[in-house]
C-alpha positions in Angstrom: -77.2 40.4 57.7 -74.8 42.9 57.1 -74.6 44.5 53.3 -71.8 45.6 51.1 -72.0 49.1 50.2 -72.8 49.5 46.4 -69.3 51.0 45.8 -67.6 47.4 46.7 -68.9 45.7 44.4 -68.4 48.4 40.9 -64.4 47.7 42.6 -64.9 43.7 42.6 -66.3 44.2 39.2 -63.4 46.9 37.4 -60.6 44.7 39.1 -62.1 41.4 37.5 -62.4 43.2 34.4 -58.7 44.4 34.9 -57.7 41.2 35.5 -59.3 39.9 32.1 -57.5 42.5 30.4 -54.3 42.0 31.7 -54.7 38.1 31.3 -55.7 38.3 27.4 -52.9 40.6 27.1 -50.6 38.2 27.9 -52.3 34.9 26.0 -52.1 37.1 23.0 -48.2 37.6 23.8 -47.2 34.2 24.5 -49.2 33.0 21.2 -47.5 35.7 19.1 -44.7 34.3 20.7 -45.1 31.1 20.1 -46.3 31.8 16.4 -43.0 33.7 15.9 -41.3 31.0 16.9 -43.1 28.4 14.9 -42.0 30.7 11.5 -38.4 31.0 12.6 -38.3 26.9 12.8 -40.4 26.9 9.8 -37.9 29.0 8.1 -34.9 27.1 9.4 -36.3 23.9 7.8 -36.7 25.3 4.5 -33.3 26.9 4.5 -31.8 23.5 5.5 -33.6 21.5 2.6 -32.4 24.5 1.0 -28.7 23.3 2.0 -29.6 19.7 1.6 -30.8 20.2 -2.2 -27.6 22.2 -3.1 -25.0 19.6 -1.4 -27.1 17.2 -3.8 -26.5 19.1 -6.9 -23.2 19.8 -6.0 -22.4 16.5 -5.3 -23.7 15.5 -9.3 -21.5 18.7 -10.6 -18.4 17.1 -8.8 -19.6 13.0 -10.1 -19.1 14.7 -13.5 -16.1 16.9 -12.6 -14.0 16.2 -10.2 -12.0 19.4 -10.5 -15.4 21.4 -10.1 -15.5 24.2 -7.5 -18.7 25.9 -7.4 -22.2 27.2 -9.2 -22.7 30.1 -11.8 -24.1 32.2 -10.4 -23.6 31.4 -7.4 -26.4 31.8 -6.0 -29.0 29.3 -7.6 -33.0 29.7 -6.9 -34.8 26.8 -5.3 -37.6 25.6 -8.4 -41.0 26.0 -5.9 -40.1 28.8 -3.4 -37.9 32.0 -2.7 -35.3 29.9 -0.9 -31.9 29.8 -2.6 -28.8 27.9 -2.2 -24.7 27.9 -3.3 -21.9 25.5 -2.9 -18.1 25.5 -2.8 -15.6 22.5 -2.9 -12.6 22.0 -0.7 -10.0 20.1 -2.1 -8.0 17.3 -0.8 -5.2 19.5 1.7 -7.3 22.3 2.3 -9.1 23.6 5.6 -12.8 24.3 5.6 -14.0 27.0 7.8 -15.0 24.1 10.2 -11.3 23.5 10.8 -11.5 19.9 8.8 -8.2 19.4 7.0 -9.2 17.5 3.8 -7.8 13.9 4.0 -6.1 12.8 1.0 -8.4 11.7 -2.0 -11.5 12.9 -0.8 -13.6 16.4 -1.4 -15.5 18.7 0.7 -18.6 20.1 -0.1 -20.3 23.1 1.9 -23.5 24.1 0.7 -25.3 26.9 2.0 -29.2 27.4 2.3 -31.2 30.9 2.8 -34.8 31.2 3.5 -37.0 34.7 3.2 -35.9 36.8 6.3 -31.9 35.4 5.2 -32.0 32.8 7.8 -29.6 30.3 6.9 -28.4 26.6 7.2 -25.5 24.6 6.0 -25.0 21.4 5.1 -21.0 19.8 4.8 -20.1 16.3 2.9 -17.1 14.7 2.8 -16.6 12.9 -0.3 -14.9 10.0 -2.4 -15.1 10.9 -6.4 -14.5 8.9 -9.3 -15.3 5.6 -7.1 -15.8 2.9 -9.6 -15.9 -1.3 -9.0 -12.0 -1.4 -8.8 -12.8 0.2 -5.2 -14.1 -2.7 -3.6 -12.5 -6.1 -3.2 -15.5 -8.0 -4.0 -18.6 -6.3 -5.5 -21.6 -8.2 -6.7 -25.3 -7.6 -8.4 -26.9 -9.7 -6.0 -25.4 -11.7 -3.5 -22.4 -12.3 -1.2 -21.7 -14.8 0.9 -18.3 -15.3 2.4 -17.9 -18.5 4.7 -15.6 -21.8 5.7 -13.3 -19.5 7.3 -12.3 -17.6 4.1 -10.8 -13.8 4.4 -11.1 -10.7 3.0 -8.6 -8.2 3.5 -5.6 -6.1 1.5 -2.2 -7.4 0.9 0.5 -5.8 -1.0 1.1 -8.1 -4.2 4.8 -7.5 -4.6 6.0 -7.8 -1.1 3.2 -9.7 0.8 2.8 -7.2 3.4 -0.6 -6.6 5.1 -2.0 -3.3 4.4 -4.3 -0.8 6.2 -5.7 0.0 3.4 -10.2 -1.7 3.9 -10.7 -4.2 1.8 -14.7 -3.7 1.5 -17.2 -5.7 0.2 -20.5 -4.9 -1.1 -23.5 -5.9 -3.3 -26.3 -3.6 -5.0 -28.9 -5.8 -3.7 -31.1 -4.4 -1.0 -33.0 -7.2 0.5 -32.6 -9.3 3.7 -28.9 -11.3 3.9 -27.6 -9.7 1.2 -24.2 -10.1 2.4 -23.7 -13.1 4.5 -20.6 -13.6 6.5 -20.4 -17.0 8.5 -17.8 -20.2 9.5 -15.1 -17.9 11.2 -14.6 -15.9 8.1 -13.3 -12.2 8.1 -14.2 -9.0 6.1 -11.2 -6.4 7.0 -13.5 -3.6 5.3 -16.7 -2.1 5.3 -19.5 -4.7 4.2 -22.6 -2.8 2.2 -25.3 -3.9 0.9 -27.7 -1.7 -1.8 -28.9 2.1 -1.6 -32.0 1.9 0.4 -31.0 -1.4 1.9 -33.0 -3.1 4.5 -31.5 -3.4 8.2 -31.0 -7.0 7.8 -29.3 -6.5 4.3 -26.1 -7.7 6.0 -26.0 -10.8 8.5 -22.7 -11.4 10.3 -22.9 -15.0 11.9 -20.9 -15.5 15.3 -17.7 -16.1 15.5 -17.1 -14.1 12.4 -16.7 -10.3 11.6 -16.7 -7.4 9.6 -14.0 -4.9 10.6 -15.2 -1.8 9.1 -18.9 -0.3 8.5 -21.8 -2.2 8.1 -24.5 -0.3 6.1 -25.5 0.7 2.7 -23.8 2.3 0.1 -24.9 6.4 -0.9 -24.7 5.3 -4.4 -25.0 2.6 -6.7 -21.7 1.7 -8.6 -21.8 1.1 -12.0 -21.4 -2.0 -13.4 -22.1 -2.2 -17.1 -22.4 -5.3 -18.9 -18.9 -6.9 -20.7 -18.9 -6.0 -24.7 -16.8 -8.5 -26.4 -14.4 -6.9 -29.1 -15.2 -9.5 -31.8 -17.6 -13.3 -31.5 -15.4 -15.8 -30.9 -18.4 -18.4 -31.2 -17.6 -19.2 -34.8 -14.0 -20.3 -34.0 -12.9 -24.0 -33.4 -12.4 -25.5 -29.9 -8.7 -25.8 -28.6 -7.1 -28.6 -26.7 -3.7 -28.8 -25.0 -3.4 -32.0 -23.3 -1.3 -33.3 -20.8 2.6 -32.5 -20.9 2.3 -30.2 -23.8 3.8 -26.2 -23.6 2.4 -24.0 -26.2 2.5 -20.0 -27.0 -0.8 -18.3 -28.3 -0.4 -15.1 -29.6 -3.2 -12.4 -29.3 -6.6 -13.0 -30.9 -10.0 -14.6 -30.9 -10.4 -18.2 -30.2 -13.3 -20.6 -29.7 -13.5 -22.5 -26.3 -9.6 -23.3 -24.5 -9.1 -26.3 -22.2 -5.9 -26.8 -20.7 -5.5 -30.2 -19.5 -3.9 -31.7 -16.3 -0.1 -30.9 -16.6 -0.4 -29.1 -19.9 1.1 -25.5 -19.8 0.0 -22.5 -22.1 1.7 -19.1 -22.3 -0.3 -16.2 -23.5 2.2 -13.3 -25.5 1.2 -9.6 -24.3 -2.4 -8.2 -26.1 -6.1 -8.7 -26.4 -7.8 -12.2 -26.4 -11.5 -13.1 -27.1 -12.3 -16.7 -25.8 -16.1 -18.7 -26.2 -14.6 -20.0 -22.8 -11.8 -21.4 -20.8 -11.4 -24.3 -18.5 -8.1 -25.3 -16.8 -8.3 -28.8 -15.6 -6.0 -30.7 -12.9 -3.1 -28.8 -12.4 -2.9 -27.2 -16.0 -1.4 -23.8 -16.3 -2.3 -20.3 -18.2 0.8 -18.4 -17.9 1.4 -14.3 -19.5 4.6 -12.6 -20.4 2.8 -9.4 -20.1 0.2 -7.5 -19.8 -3.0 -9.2 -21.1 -6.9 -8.5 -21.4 -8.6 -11.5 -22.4 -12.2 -11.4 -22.9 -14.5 -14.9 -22.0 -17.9 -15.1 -23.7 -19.6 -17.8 -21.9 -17.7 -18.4 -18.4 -14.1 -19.3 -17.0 -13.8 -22.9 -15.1 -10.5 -23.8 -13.0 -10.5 -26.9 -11.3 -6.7 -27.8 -9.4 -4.9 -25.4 -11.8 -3.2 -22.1 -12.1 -2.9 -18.7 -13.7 0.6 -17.6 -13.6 1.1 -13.9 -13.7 5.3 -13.2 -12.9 5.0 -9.5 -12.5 2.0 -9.7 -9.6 0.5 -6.7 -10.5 -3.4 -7.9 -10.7 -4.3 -4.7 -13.2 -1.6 -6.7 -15.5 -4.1 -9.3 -16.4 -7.9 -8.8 -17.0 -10.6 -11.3 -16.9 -13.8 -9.8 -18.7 -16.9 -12.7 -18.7 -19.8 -11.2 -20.7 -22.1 -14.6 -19.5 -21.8 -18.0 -18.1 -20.7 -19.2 -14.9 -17.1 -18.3 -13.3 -15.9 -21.5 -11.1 -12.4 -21.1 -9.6 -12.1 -24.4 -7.3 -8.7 -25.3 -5.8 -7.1 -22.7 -8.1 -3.8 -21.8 -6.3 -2.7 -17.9 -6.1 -3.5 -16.0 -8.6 -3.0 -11.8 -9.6 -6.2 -10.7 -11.5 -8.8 -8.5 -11.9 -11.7 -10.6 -12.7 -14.8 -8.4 -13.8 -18.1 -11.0 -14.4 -21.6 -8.5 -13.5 -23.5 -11.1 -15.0 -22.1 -14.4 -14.0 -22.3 -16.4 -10.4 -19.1 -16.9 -9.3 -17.3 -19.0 -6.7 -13.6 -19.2 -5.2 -13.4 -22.5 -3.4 -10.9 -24.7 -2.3 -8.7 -22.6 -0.3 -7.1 -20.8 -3.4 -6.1 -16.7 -3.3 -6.7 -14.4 -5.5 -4.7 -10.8 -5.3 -6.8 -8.0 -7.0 -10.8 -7.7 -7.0 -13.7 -9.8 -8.1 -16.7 -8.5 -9.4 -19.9 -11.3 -10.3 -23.6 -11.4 -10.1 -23.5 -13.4 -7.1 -20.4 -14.5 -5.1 -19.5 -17.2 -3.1 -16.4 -17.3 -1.3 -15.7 -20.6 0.6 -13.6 -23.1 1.7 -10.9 -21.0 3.5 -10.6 -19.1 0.1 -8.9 -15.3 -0.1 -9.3 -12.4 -2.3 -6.1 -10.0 -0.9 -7.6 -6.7 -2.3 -4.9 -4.6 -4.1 -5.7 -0.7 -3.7 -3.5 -0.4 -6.9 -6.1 -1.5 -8.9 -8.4 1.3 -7.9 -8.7 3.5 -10.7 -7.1 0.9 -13.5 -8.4 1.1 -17.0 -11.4 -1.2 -17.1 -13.6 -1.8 -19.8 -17.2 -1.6 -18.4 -18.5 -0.2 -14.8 -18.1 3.5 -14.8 -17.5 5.8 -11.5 -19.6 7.6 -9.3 -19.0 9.9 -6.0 -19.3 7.8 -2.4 -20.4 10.0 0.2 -18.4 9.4 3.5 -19.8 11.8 5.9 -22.8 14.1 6.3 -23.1 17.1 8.7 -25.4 19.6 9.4 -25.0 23.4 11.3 
């Protein structure tokens, strides 16, 4: 057999130890590599929860101020790490340096977040301040459940033309059917249920529809419990029975029941009731702008509110308890504002202006014609809080 010379194989050996060489060289590159990479991402990531946590606080500076336009300093120093973060507003008009004109009544916020090394991310919201109740056409605690064909949707009071303007409903609740929409009806608005809500939170049967988002709200709205100005419970019932026309002028009154036929006109002011039921075509008519406070529930059954000026804001249901049945109850312009009670619309009657219950039920080929007005009107419990409507990230 023939044999290598001894030189062959010191060659075989060097090159194989070469090759070793050259191969660790280049695992330890391509894991420095990859390390370096891993540190830029993590960096990244901390400077975009950097962002994230300064669009948050920015958001709570602009819920308390809606004219507020940015920290001091302005830098501001994230509480477990040397990240930072700042923030600056864009009013409605304005161009951010994305390009985005501001729509009308909303706010931009651009916060910035830096991570060691100055490696940045920003984060851009668009949002809705000072949204209170008012906002939404029907807003409940609990549940909503719109059916029997009845509509939701926006309608100019004074003029009866149908606006573009969503008339969205939406509930705090964040459980499964939340918000149910069945029989043919129509929400022409976004429907959404509670922060956190579950997917199922709103169920939309065939054959109806919800014309705007379904989701969840990005923050709960207010609703603070009604505060009667002074106890009506002490006062004496009142009666008008059937033919009568009477005038009550402002004050605080012990239950009201209008009878069948009877007709009672309510001067301008402030009103505190026990309760009030209109029975069988009897009517509560105002002058003028009224505010009438209910402590234990409103009951209509065949009858009417007449308000001449249809301006919903002009009259002012507040119900600190009891149940809130309007049944067969014609058109009528109000703001009814009930967080504790149940309430139902039935009977194919219409209500211009907003309802806010507990629970809702809206049946029968009922209506509530949402009046954008209203937003914003002076309203005795439920305060406001900031809605955001987009989220972006660069």
């Amino acid at each position: 057999m023939r044999q290598r010379p001894k030189g062959f194989t010191l060659i075989v050996v060097l090159l194989l130890v070469a090759l070793l060489a050259v191969l660790g060289t280049s695992i330890l590159s391509s894991s420095q590599g990859v390390l370096d990479s891993a540190l830029i991402g993590l960096k990244r990531d901390k400077a975009l929860f950097a962002a994230e946590a300064g669009a948050m606080a920015a958001l709570v500076e602009v819920n308390r101020d809606s004219l507020w336009s940015g920290f001091s300093p302005v830098t501001q120093p994230m509480p477990n790490g040397p990240e930072t973060y700042s923030a600056v507003t864009y009013p409605s008009g304005t161009t951010t340096p994305t390009g985005l004109v501001v729509p009308s009544g909303l706010t931009y916020i651009l916060a910035t977040g830096t991570s060691d090394g100055g490696i940045q991310r920003t984060v851009g919201i668009l949002v809705k301040t000072e949204v209170g109740s008012l906002d939404y056409a029907v807003l409940a605690k609990e549940t909503v459940e719109v059916s029997g064909g009845s509509r939701i949707d926006s309608i100019d009071p004074l003029t009866g033309n149908v606006l573009t303007n969503p008339a969205s409903v939406a509930t705090l609740q964040t459980t499964a059917d939340s918000i149910l929409v069945s029989g043919g009806s129509v929400i022409t608005g976004d429907a959404r249920a509670g922060l956190g809500a579950v997917s199922t939170a709103v169920a939309v049967a065939s054959g109806s529809s919800v014309n705007g988002t379904i989701g969840q709200l990005t923050a709960p709205i207010p609703m603070d419990p009604v505060v009667l100005p002074l106890d009506p419970t002490l006062e004496p019932p009142i009666t008008y029975g059937s033919g009568s026309s009477n005038t009550l002028a402002p004050g605080v009154y012990g239950d009201l029941v209008v009878e069948g036929g009877a007709r009672l006109t309510l001067d301008p002011g402030e009103y505190t009731f026990s309760s009030v039921t209109l029975r069988g075509g009897g009517q509560l008519a105002l002058t003028g702008a009224v505010d009438m406070y209910l402590d234990n529930g409103l009951n209509i059954q065949v009858g009417s509110i007449l308000n001449p000026s249809k301006i919903p804001s002009d009259f002012k249901i507040l119900v600190r308890d009891g149940p809130v049945d309007v049944v067969s109850g014609g058109t009528g312009y109000y703001v009814l504002y009930a967080p504790n009670s149940p309430v139902t619309l039935a009977g194919n009657g219409s209500v211009y202006g907003n309802i806010i219950g507990r629970n809702l039920q809206v049946s029968g080929g009922s209506a509530v014609h949402f009046d954008p007005n209203s937003s914003g009107s002076a309203m005795t419990g439920g305060g406001t809080t900031s809605q955001i409507v987009t989220h972006q990230t660069f």
